[in-house]
Residue frames relative to the residue before (quaternion, step in Angstrom):
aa qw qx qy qz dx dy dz
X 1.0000 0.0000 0.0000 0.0000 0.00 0.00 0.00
X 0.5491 0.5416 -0.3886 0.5042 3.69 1.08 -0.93
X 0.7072 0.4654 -0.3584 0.3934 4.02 0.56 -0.86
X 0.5128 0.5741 -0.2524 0.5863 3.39 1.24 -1.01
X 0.7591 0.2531 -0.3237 0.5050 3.77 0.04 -0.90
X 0.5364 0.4293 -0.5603 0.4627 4.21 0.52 -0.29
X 0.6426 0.3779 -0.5475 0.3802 4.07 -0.32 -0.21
X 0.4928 0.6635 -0.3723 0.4222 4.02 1.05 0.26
X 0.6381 0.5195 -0.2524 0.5092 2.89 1.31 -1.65
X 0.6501 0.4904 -0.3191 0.4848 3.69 0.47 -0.96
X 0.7134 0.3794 -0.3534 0.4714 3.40 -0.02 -0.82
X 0.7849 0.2613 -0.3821 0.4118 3.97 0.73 -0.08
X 0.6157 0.5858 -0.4617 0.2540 3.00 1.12 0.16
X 0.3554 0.6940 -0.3781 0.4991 3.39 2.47 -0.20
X 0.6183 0.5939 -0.3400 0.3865 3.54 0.86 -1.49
X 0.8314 0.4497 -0.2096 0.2501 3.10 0.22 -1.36
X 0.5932 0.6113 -0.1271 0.5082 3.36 1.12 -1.91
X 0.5986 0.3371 -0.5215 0.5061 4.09 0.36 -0.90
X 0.6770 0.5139 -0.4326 0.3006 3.57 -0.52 -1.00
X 0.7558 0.4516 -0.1441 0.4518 3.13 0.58 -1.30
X 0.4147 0.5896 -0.3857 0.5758 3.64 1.01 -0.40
X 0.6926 0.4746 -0.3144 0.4430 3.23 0.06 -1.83
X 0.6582 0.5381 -0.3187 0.4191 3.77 -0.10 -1.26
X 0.8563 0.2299 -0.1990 0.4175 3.34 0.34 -0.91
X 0.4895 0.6195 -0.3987 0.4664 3.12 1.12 0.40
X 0.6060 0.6903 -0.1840 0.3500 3.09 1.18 -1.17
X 0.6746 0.5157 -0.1351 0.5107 2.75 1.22 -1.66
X 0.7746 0.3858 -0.3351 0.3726 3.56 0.63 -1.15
X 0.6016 0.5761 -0.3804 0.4018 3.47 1.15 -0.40
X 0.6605 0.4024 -0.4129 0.4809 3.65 1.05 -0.48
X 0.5273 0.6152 -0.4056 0.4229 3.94 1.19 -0.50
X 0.3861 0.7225 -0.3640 0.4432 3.91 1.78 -1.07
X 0.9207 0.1907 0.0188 0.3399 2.91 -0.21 -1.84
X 0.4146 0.7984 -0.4350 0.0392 3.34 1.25 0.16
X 0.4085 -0.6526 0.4572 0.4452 3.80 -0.35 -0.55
X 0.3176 0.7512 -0.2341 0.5291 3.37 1.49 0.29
X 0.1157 0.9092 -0.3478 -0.1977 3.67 0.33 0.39
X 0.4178 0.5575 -0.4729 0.5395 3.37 1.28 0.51
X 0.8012 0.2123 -0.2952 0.4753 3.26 0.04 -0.63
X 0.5131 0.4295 -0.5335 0.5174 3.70 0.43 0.46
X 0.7067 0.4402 -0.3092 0.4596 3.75 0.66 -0.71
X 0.4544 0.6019 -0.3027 0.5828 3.50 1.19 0.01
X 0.6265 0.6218 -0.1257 0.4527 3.40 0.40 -1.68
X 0.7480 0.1064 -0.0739 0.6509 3.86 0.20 -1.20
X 0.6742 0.3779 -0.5571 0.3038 3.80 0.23 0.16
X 0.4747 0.5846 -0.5051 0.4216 3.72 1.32 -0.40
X 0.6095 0.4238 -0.3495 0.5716 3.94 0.62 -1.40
X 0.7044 0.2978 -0.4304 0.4795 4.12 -0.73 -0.38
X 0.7071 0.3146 -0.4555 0.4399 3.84 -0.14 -0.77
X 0.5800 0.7702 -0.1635 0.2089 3.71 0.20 -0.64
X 0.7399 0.0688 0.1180 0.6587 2.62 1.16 -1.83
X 0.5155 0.5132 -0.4818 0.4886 3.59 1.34 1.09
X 0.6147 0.5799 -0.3153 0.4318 3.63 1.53 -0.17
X 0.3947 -0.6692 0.5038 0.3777 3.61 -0.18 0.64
X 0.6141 -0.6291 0.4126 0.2384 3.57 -0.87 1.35
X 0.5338 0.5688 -0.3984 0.4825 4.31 1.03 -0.75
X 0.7721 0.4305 -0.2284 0.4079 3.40 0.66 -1.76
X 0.5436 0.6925 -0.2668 0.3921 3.78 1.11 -0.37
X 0.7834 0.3536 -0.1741 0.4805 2.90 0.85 -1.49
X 0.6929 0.4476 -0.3191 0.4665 3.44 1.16 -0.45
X 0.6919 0.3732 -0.2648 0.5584 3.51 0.91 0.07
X 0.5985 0.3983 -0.4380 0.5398 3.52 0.96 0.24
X 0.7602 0.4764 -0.3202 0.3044 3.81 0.44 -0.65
X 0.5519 0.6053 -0.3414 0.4609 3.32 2.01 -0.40
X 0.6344 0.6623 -0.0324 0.3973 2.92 1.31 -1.13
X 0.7482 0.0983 -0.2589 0.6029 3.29 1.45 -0.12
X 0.4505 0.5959 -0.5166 0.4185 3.15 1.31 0.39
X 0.5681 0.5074 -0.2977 0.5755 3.90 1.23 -0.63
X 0.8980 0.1337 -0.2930 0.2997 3.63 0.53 -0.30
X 0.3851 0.5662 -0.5987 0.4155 2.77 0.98 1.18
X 0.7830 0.3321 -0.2790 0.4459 3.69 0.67 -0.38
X 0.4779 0.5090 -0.5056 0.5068 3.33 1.37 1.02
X 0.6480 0.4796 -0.2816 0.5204 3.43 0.81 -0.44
X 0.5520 0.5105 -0.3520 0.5574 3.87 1.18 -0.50
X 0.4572 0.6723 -0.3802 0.4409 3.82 1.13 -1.31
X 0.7666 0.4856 -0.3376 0.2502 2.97 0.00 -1.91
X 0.7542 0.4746 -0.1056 0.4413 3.32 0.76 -1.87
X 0.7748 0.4255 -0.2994 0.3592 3.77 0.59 -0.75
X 0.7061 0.2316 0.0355 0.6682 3.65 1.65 -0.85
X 0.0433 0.7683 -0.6256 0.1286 3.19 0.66 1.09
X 0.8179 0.3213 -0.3083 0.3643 3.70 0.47 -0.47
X 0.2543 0.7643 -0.5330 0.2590 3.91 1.52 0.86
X 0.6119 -0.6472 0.4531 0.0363 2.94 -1.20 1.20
X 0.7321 0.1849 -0.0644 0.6524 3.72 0.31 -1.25
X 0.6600 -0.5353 0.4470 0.2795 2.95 -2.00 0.88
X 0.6560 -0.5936 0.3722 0.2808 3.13 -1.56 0.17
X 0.7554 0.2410 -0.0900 0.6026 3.03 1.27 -1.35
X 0.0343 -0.7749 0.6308 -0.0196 3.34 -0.23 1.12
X 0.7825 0.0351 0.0217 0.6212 3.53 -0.59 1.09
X 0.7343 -0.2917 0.3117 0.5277 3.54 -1.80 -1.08
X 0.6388 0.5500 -0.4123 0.3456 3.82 0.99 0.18
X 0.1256 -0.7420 0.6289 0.1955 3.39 -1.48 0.67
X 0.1692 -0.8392 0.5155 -0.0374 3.26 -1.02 1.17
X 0.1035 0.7834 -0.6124 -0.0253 3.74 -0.02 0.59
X 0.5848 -0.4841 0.4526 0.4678 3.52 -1.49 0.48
X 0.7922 -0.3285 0.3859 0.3400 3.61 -2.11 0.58
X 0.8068 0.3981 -0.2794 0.3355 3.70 0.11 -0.70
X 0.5958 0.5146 -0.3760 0.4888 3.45 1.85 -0.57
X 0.5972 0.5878 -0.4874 0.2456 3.50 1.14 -0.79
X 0.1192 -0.8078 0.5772 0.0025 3.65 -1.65 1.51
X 0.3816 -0.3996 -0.8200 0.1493 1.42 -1.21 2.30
X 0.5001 -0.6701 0.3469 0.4249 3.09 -1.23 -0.12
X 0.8031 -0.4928 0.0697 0.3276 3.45 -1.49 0.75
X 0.5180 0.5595 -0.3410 0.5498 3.58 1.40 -0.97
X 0.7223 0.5020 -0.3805 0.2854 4.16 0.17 -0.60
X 0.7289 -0.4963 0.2860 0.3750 3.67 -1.45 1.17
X 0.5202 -0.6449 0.4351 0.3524 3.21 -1.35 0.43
X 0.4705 0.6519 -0.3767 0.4602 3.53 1.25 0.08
X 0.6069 0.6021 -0.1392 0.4999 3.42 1.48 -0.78
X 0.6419 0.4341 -0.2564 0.5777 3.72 1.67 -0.75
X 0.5841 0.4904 -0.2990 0.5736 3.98 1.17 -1.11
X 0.6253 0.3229 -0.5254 0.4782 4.00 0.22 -0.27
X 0.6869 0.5621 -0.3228 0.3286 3.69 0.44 -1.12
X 0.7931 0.2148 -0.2725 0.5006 3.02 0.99 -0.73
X 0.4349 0.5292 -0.5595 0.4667 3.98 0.63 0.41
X 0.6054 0.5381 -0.4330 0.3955 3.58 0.98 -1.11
X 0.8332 0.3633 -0.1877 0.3722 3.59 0.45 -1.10
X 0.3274 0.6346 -0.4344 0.5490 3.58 1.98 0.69
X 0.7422 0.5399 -0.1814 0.3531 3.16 0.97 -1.25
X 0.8344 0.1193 -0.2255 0.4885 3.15 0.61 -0.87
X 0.4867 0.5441 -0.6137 0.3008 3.66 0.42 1.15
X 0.3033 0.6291 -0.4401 0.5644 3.76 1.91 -0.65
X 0.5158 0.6823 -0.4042 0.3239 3.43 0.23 -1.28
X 0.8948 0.4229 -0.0490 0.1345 2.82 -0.10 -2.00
X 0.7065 0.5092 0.0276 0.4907 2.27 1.44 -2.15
X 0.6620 0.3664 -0.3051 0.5783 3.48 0.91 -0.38
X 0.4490 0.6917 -0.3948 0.4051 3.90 1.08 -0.20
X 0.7920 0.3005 -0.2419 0.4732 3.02 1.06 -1.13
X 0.5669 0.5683 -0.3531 0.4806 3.90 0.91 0.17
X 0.5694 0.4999 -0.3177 0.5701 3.44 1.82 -0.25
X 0.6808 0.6052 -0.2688 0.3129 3.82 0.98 -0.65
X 0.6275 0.5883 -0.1499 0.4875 2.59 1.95 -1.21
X 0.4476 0.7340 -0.1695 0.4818 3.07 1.45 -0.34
X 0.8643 0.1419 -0.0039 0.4826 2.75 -0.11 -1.40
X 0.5509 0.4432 -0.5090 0.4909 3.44 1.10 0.49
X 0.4857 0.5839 -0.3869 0.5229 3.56 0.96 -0.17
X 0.8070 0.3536 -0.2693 0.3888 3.81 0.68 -0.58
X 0.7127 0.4767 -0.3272 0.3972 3.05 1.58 -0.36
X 0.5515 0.4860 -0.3505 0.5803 3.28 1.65 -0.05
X 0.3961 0.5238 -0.5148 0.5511 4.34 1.23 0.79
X 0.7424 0.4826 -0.3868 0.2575 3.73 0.27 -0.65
X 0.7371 -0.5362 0.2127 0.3520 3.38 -0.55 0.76
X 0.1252 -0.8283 0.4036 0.3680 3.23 0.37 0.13
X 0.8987 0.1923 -0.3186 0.2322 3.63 0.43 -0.09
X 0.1359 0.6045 -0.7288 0.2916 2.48 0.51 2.54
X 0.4807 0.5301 -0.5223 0.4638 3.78 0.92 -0.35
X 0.6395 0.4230 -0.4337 0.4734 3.71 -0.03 -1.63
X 0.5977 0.4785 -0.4530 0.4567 4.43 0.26 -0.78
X 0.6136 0.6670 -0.2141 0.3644 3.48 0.47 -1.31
X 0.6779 0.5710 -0.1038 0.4512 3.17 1.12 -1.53
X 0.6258 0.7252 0.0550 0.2818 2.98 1.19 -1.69
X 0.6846 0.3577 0.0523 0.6330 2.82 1.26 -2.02
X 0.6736 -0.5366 0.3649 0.3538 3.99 1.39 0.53
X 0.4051 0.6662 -0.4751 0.4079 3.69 1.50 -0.31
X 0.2451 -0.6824 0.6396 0.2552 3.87 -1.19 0.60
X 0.6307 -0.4812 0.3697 0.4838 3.30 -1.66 0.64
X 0.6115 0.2123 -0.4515 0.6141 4.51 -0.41 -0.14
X 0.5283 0.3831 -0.5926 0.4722 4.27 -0.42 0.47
X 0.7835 0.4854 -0.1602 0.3534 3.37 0.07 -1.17
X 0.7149 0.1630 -0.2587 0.6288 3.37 1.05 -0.54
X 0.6238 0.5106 -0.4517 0.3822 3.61 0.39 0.25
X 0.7764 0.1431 -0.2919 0.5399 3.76 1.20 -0.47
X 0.7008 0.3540 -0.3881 0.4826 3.88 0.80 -0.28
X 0.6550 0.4778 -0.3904 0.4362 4.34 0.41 -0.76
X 0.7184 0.4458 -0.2997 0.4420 3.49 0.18 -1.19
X 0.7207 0.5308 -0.3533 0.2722 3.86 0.29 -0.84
X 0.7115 0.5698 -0.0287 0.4102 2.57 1.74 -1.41
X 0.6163 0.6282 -0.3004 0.3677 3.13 1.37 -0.59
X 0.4949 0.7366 -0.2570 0.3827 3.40 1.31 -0.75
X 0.6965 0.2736 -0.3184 0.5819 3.82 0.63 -0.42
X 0.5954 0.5060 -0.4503 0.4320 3.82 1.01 0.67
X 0.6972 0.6289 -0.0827 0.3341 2.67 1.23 -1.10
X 0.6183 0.6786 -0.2552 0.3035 3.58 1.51 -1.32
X 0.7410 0.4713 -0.2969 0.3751 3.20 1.07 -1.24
X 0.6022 0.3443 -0.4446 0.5667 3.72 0.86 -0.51
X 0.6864 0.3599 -0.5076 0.3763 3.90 -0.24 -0.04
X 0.3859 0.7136 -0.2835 0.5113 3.70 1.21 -0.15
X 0.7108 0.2716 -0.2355 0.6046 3.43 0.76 -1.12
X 0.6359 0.5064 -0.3729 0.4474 3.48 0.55 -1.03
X 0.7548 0.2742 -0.4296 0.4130 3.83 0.18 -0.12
X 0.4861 0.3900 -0.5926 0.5103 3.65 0.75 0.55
X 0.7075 0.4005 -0.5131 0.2753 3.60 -0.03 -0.31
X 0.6562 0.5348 -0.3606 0.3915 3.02 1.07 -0.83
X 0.6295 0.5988 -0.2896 0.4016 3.63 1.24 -0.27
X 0.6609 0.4785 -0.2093 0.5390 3.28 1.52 -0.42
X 0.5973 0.5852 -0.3125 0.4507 3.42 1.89 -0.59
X 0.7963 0.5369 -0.2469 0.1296 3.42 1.23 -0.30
X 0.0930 0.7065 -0.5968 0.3689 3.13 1.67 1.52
X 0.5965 0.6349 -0.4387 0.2203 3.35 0.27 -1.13
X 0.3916 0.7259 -0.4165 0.3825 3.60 1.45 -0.41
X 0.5162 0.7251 -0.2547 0.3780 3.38 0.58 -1.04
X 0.8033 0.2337 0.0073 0.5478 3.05 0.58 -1.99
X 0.5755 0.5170 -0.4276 0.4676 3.56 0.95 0.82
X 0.5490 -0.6918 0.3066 0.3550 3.41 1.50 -0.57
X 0.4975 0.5243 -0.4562 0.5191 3.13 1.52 0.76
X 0.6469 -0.6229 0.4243 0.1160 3.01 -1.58 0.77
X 0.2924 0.8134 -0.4492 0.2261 3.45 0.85 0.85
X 0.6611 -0.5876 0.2482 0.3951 3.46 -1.29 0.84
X 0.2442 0.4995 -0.6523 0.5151 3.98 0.66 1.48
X 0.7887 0.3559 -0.3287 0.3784 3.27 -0.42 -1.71
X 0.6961 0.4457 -0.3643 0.4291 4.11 0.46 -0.84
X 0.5097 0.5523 -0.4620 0.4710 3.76 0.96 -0.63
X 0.7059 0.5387 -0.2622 0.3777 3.56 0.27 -0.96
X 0.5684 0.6442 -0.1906 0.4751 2.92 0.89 -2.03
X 0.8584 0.1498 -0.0923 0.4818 3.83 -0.33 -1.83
X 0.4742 0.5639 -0.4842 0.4720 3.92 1.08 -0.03
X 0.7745 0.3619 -0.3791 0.3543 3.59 -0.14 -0.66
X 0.8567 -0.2536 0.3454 0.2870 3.13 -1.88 -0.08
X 0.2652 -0.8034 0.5175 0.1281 3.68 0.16 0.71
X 0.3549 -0.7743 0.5237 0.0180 3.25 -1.19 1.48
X 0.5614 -0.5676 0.4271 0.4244 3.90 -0.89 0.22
X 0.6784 0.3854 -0.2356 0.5794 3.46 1.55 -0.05
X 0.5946 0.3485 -0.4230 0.5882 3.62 1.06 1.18
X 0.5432 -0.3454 0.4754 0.5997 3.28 -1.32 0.09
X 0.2293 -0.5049 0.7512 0.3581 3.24 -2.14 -0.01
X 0.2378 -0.6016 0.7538 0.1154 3.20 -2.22 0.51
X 0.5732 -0.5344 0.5864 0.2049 3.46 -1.33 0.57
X 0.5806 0.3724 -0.3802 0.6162 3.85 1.13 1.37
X 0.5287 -0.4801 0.6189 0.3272 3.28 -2.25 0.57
X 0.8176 -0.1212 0.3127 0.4681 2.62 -1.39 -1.42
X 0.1163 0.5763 -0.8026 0.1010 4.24 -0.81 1.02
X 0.1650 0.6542 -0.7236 0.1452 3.28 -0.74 1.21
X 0.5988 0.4901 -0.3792 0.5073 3.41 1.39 -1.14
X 0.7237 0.5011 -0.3743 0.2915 3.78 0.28 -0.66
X 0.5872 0.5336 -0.3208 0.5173 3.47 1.20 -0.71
X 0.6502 0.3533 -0.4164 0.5282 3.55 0.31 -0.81
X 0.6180 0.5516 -0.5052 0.2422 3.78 0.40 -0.92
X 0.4604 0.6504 -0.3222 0.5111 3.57 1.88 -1.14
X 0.6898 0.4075 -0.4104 0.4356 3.84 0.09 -0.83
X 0.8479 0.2341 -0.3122 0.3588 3.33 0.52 -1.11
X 0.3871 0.5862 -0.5882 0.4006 3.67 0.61 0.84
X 0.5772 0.6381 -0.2490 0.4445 3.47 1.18 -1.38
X 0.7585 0.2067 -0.2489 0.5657 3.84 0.21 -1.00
X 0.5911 0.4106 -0.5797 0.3821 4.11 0.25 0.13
X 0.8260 0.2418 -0.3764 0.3430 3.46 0.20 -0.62
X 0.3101 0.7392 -0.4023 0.4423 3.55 1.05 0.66
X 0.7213 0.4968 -0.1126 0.4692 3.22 1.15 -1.46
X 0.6465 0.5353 -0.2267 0.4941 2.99 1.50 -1.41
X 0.5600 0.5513 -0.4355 0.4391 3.71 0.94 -0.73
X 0.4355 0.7720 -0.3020 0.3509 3.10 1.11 -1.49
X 0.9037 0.1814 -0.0824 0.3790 3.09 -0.46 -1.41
X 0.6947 0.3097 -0.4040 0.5082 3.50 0.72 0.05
X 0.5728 0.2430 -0.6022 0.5001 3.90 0.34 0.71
X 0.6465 0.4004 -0.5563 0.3351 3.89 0.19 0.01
X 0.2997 0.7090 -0.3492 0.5344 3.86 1.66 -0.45
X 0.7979 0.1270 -0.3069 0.5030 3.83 -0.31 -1.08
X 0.4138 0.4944 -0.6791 0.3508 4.21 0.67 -0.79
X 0.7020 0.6436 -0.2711 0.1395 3.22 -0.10 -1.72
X 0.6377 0.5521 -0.1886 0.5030 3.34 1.06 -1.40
X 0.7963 0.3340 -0.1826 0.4701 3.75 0.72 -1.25
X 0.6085 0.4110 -0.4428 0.5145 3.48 0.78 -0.37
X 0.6968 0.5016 -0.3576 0.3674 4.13 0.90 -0.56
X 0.4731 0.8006 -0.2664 0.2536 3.73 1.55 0.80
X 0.7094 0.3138 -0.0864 0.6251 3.10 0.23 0.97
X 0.5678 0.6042 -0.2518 0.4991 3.33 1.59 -0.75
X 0.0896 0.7767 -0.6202 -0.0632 3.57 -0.59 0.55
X 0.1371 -0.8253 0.5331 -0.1261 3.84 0.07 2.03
X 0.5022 0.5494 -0.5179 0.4216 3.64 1.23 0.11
X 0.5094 -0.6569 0.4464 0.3312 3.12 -1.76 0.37
């Protein structure tokens, strides 16, 4: 049932992460283009640092990393009078009350914590391949519909709120299109974050069966389980592409994008 319930986990961690991707894309693409130059310099240094780091090394060095600062920043407030350092050598140590979650709490309580922190590095890391994007689409729209926009009395957040933003979308679909197959193909990587997703159980109920596992009436079916995964993510993909197929079609009405 745990293997059966990890194809859930995936499917919410797809749920969750596109939106959220999106958002932070959103955000970094309007930070891109701001007229602002910190925050435009902000903006394209999140998208360059990001997407110049090989996505494995990220995720493993972004989820320690806020998993440590969240219980440095708890440290601060719960044990303000601790003595010894935190990082002592290769070890981080905060006092009992900073520790998140903390040790005494359900194991249902460690799998949210950690899906949470699955979540919001996807988050990130695919945020910033969405920004790039979508700053790429808003700089596809004609420009003088804005300069029209302008024209017709429209202020600059009028203009990009009813004539940029609508429009950008039939520029925009196909790179975000690719990006959700990568991100669909990225989400073994769970595995190697420490959640329990339907990698770790393939393995887990595929192999050879110890006196400390259930036994099953089989050798080794590792090759079959995984064969299960990879049925699982083709016809995913395949759904994939025909509902991103019809977005495509209806948002491409009326639109004439040939040259």
């Amino acid at each position: 049932m745990a293997f059966y319930g990890s194809f859930g986990t995936v499917l919410l961690l797809l749920a969750v992460t596109a939106p959220a991707a999106l958002l932070f894309g959103f955000g970094g693409a309007m930070a891109a283009r701001s007229a602002f130059g910190p925050l435009r310099w902000a903006g394209r240094g999140y998208i360059a640092i990001v997407r110049g780091v090989p996505d494995i090394a990220f995720f493993l060095f972004f989820v320690i990393a806020l998993d440590q600062g969240v219980e440095y920043l708890r440290h601060q407030v719960a044990c303000p009078d601790w003595g010894a350092a935190v990082r002592q050598g290769s070890d981080f140590i905060v006092c009992p009350a900073a520790k998140t979650p903390p040790d005494n709490a359900a194991q249902w309580v460690h799998e949210v914590y950690g899906f949470g922190l699955a979540v919001v590095t996807f988050a990130i890391v695919f945020g910033a391949f969405c920004a790039n994007v979508l700053f790429g689409a808003m700089r596809a729209v004609p420009r003088a519909q804005m300069e029209t926009a302008a024209a017709y009395g429209m202020t600059r957040a009028q203009a990009f709120r009813r004539i940029l933003v609508p429009q950008m979308w039939i520029y925009a679909l196909p790179g975000l299109s690719n990006l959700w197959m990568i991100l669909v193909k990225a989400t073994p990587l769970l595995f190697l974050l420490g959640v329990e997703d339907i990698v770790y159980w393939a393995r887990e109920l595929g192999g050879t069966k110890t006196p400390n596992f259930t036994d099953y009436p089989h050798g080794d079916w590792r090759m079959w389980y995984f064969l299960a995964l990879l049925v699982f993510y083709l016809v995913l993909t395949r759904v994939s592409e025909m509902v991103l197929g019809r977005v495509m079609r209806r948002l491409g009405r009326g639109q004439a994008l040939g040259s």
